[in-house]
N, C-alpha and C positions, 0 to 999 in steps of 0.2 A: 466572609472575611478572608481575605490574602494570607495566606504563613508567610513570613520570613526571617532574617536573621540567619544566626547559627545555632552552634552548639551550648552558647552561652543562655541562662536559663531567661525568662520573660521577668521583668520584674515592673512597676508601675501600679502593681495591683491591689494596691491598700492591706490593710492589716499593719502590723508593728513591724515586719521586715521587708513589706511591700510586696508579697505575697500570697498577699489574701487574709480575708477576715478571718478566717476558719484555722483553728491550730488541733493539731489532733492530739488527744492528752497524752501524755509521755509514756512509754511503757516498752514491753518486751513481748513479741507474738500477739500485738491488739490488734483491735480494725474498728473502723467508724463508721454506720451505714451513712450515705449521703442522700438527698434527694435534689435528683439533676432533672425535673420537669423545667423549672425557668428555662433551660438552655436546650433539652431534649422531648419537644413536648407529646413528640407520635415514640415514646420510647428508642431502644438501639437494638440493632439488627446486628447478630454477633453470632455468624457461620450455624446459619440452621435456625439459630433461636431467636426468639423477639422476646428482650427484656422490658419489663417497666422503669422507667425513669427514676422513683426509687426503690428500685432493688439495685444499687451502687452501694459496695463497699471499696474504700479506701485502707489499704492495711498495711500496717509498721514496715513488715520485708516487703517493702516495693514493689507491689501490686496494686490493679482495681481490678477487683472482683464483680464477675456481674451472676444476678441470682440467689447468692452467700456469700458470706465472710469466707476469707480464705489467711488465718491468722498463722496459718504455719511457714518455715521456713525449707528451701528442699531438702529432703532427703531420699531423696530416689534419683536414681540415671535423668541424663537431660532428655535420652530418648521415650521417659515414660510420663504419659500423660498424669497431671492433674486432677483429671476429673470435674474438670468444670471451666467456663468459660471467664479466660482472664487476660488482662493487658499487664505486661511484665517488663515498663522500663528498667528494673534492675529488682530481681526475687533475690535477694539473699539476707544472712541473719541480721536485721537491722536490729540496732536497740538503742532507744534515745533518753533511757534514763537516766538520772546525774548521781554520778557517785561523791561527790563535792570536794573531791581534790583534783586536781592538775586538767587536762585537757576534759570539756563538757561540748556532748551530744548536738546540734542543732534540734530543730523540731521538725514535723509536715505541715506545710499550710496547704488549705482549700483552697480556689478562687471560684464562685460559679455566677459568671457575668452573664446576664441573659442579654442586655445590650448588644453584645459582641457573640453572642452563642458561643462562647466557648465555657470549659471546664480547665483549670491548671490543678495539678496538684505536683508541689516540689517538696523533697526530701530534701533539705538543706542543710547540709553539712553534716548528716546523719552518721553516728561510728556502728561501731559491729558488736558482737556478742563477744566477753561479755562489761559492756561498760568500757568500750575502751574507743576513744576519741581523740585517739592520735595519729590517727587516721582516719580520712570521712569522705564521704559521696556528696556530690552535686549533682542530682538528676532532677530534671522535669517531664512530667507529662500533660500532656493536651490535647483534650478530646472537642474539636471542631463540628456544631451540626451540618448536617446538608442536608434537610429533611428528608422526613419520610422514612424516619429509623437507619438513614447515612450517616457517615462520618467521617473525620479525618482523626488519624493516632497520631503522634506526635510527639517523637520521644527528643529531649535534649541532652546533654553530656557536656557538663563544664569539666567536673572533677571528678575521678575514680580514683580514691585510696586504698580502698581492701577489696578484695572478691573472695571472703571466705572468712567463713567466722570460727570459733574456737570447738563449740559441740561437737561430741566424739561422733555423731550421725549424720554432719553439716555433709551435703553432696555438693555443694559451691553455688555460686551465685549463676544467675542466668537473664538472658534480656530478650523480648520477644512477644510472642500472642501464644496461647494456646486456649483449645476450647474441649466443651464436654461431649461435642461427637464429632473433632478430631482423630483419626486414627494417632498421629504422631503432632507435639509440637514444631511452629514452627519458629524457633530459637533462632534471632539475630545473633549471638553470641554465647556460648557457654563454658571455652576455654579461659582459665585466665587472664592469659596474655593477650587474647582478642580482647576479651570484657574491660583488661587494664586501659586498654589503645583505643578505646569507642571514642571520650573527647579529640584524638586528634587523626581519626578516620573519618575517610570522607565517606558520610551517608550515601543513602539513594538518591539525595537532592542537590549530591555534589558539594553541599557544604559540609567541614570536618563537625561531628561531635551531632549532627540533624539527621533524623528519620522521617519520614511520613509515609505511612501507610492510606490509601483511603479503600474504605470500607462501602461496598455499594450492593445494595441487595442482598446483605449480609455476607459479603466475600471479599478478600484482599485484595487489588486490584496489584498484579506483576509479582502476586507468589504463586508458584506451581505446587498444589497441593498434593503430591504426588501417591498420597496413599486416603483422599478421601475425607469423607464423613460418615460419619455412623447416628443416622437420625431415624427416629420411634415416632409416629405421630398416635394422637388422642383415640378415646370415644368418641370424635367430635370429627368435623372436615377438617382435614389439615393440607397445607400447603407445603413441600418440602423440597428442594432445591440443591442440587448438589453441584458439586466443583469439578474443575480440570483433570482430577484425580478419579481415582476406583470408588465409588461410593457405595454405602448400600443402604437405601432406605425401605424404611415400611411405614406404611400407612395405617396399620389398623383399622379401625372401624372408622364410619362415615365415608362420607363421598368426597374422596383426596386426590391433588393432583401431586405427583411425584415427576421431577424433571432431570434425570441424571446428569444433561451435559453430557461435555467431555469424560472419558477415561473408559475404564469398565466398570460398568454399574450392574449393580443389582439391586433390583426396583418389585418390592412385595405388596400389592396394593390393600392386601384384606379385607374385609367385610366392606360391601359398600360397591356403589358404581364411580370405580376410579377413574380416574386419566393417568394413563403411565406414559412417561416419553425421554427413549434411551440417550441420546441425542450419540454423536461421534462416539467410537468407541464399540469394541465387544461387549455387549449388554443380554444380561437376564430379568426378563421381565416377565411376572406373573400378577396376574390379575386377581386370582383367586374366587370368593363369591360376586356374587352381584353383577350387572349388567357394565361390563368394564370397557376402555378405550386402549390399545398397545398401540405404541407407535417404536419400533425397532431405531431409526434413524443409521446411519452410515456404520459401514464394515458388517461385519458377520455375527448377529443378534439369536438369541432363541426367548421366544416369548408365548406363554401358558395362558388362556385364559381363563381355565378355572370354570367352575359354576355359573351360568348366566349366559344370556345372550351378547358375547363379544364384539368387540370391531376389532381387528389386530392388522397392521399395517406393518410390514417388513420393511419396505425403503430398499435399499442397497444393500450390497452386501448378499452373501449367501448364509442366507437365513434357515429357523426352523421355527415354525408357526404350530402351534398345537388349541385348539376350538376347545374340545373336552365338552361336558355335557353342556348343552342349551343352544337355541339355532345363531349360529355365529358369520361372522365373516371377514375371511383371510385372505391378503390381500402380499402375495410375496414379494411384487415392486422388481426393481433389478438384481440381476444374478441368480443362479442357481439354487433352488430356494427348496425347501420341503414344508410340506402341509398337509395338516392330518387334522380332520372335521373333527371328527367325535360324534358321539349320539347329538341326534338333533338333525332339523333342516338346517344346514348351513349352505354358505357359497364361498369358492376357493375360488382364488386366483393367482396364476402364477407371476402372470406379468414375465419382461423379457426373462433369458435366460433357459437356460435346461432346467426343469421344474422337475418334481415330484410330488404329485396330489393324490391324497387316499382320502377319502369318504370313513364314515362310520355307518353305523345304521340310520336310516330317517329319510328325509326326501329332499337329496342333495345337489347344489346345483356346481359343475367342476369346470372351468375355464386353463386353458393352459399358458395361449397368450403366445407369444414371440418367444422362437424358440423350440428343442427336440425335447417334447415334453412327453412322462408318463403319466396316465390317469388312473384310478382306480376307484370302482364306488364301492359298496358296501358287500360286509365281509360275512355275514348270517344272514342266516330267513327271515331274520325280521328287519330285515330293509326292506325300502318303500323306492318308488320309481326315483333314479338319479337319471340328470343330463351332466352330460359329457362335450365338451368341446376342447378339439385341439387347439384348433387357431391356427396359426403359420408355424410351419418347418413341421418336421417328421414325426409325428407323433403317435405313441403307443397308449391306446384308451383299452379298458376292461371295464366292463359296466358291474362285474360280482353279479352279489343276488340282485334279484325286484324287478322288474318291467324296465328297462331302461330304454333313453336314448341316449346314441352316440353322433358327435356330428366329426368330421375329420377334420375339416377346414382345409386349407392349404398345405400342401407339403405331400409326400408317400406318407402316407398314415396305416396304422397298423387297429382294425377294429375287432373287440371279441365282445360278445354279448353277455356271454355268462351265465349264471342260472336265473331261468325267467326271461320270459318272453319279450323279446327285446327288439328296437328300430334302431339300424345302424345306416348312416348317412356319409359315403366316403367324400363329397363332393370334392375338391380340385384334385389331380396327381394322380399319381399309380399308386392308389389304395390295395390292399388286404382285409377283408370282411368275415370275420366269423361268427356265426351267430352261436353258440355253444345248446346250450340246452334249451329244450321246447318250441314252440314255434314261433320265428321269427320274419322282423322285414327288414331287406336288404337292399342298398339303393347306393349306386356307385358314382354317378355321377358322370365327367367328364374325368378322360382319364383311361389307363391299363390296368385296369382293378383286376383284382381275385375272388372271388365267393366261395365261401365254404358254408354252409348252413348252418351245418352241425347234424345235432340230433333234434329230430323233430320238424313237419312239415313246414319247410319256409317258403317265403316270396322274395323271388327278387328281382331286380331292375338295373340292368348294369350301365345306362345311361349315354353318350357317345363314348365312341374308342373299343380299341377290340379287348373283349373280358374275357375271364375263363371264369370257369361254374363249376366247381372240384363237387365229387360225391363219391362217399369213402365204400361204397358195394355193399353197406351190409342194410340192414332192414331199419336197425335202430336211427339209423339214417334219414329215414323219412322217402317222402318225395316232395321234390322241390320244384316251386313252378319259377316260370324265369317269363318274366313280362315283356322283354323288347329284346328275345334274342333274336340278331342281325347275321346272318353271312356272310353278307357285304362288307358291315364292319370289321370284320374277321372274330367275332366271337366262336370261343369251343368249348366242349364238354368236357371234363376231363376227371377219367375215372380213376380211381385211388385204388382198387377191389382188387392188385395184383394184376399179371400178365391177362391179355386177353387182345383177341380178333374182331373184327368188323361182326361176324358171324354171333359174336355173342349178344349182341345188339337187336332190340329188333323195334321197329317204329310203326305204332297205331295210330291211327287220326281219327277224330273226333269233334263236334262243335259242342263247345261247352257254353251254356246260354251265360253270359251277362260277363264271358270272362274274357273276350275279345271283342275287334271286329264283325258285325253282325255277317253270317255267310261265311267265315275262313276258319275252318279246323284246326284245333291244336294238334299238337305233334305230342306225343307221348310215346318217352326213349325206355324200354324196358329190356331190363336182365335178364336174359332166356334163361340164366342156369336158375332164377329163383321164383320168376312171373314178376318183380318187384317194380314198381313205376320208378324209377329214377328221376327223372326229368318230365316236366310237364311242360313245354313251350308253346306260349300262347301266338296262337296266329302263326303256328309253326309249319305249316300243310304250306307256306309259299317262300321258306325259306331252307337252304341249304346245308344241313347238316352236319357238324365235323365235330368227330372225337379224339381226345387225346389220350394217348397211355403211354405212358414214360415218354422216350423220345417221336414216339410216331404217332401221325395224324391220319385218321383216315375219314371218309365221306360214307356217312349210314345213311344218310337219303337226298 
């Protein structure tokens, strides 16, 4: 059904003054529960909550209460909530008793038309505290279905006499909605002079003295809620929704979906495999137990997953993802993100931007993605084998402890193995390879890579392009064999052991069975001051020799 009209109230609708059958008995601070299933039959959806259809009270000071009676009148600031979810065409001291001399009270009718899905209820010609009707209100209210727990509010304004009743604790009269996980009301009116002036201001629908609010999915439609809701859900699954504003809901137990919207939320999923989703807006979102879904949504989000095997999605924004125990997966989307597994096998991902990804212990999988990303896997001895991949642009990978792989991807990438015997993969660009502790495999790819082994006998492979093959002189050093070094390409050896000459150098050949070329000798570079094998070069007897120390090159065979 169409609203129209004005400010002037509805009248046509039976009862003794044409407003409804229903008269609400006379009194001071009453209320009358109603039941509005004829006209409301999936209940009302009223900011967070879903009431039942009779759980409507109608109450003296110019309220409908949904949930409880709410028979009092205010006395507290307009800025302080209620406590409970209410429609407030005009809250202040009503009292429609008859004192039996000179001016007498009106009463409240009901109307609840199911024909027309509507609810009216008008305070007609109602006086104030105490007993005095020399002054009086003409308000209506009208609640329109739109099913599915929608609605339309509807407030009218023929006549306003007083806004404030006589009690030494009366805080004044006020017009508007408030609810019970409202952070702040939000008051059409609570001065006055504004409250006086509602009949001949023109509402939001342009006509003087007419309101309409409509109510959709339990939210105002064109109020800025600008400080939120504050909603609690069950033991049970709950669904909870929040507005344009800061919200912060929690879910409790069961398997809940929390949706903050707009603003900045904060989103606590608790016990239970939730769905959390920030939407616009700086958002905290934690998943807490159970096997939970994060989704960050736009601007710069930080989201927990808590207990359980995770999915956590950042989105946009420069994010901060945290896994926490159980094998998860973090996913930081655009922008400059940070991510931090946790115990468990998990998989990171950076997605575009400058990244930062850290591992926990477990058997981790790290992606960097688009972007000058750092990697990092697991931080104790009780890690298990992570991979590492940069991806595109410059990226700095550290494998930690446990057997790892690293892959460089595209870009100058920067590779360290760490502790545990680890495979490092520089493929595109002018890589850096260190293999850190124990013994490792090195493989450069295409490219002007660098190799450092570390400590402990490595292999490596420097792939096309002229590499260098660093070895720091000492023993803990290893010897390190080098699978395809080229002359031609311009590879060198390049000793780290301090000042030294050609003379220090001295080159053995040998065939080492199954480790080349059938028939071509390796070349073996040894440290005269200590006997130490430095360099092992496979199929090295037919290629050209050159070392580096600091600035100078020279040719040992």
């Amino acid at each position: 059904m169409a609203i129209g009209g004005d400010g002037r109230v509805q009248r046509g609708l039976g009862g003794p003054a044409g407003l409804g059958e229903i008269a609400v008995p006379r009194g001071d601070d009453t209320a009358l529960r109603l039941d509005l299933s004829p006209v409301f039959e999936n209940g009302i959806a009223f900011f967070g909550s879903r009431h039942a259809a009779d759980a409507a009270w109608v109450n003296t000071n110019g309220t409908l209460s949904l949930g409880r009676a709410l028979p009092d009148y205010p006395t507290a600031p307009p800025q302080a909530s209620p406590g409970l979810d209410l429609i407030a065409p005009f809250w202040g001291d009503v009292d429609t008793r008859l004192d039996g001399e000179g001016a007498e009270s009106g009463s409240i009718f009901v109307d609840i038309d199911a024909a027309r899905d509507v609810v009216s209820v008008t305070w007609h010609n109602v006086g104030v505290y105490r007993r005095d009707a020399t002054r009086s209100n003409l308000v209506q209210l009208q609640l329109f279905d739109r099913g599915g727990g929608d609605l339309d509010i509807v407030f009218r304004y023929e006549r306003i006499g007083w806004t404030q009743g006589t009690a030494e604790d009366d805080a004044g009269a006020r017009a508007g909605l408030a609810g019970a996980r409202l952070y702040v009301p939000q008051w059409l009116a609570s001065d006055p002079g504004a409250l006086a002036a509602l009949p001949k201001t023109a509402g939001n629908t342009g006509q003087a003295g007419l309101w309409v609010y409509e109510m959709r999915g339990g939210l105002v439609e064109g109020i800025s809620l600008t400080e939120g809701l504050r909603l609690t859900g069950g033991a049970g699954p709950d669904l909870l929704e929040g507005t344009p504003g800061d919200d912060r809901l929690s879910g409790g137990g069961g398997a809940d979906t929390l949706d903050g919207r707009a603003g900045d939320d904060s989103l606590s999923g608790g016990a239970g495999a939730d769905l959390l989703a920030g939407g616009a807006g700086e958002d905290i979102l934690a998943g807490n137990e159970g096997d939970d879904r994060l989704y960050g949504g736009s601007e710069d989000d930080r989201l927990f997953g808590g207990a359980g095997d995770d999915l956590i999605e950042g989105n946009d924004g420069a994010d901060i993802l945290t896994g926490d125990a159980g094998d998860d997966s973090l996913s930081g989307g655009a922008g400059d993100d940070t991510l931090w597994g946790g115990p468990g096998a998990d998989r990171l991902d950076g997605g575009a931007g400058r990244d930062l990804l850290r591992a926990g212990d477990g058997r981790d999988i790290l992606i960097g993605g688009a972007g000058d990303d750092r990697l990092k896997g697991g931080a104790s001895a009780a890690d298990l084998r992570d991979t590492l991949y940069g991806g595109a642009g410059d990226d700095l990978l550290d494998g930690g402890h446990g057997n790892d792989v690293l892959h460089g991807g595209t870009g100058a990438d920067a590779l360290t193995g760490g502790f545990g015997s680890d495979t490092l993969i520089g493929n595109e660009g002018a890589d850096i390879l260190s293999g850190g502790a124990l013994s490792d495999l090195l493989y450069g790819n295409d490219g002007f890579d660098f190799f450092n082994g570390g400590f402990g006998f490595d292999r490596m492979n420097g792939g096309a392009g002229p590499d260098r093959f660093f070895h720091l002189g000492v023993a803990d050093h290893g010897s390190d064999w080098i699978q395809d070094y080229s002359g031609a390409e311009g590879d060198r050896l390049v000793w780290g052991g301090g000042q030294a000459g050609p003379a220090r150098f001295q080159v053995n050949y040998a065939d080492t069975p199954r480790a080349g070329a059938p028939g071509v000798s390796e070349a073996f570079v040894i440290d005269r001051a200590t006997g130490q094998i430095l360099w092992a070069l496979v199929d090295g007897a037919q290629e050209v020799i050159r070392v580096q120390v600091g600035a100078d090159v020279f040719v040992i065979a």
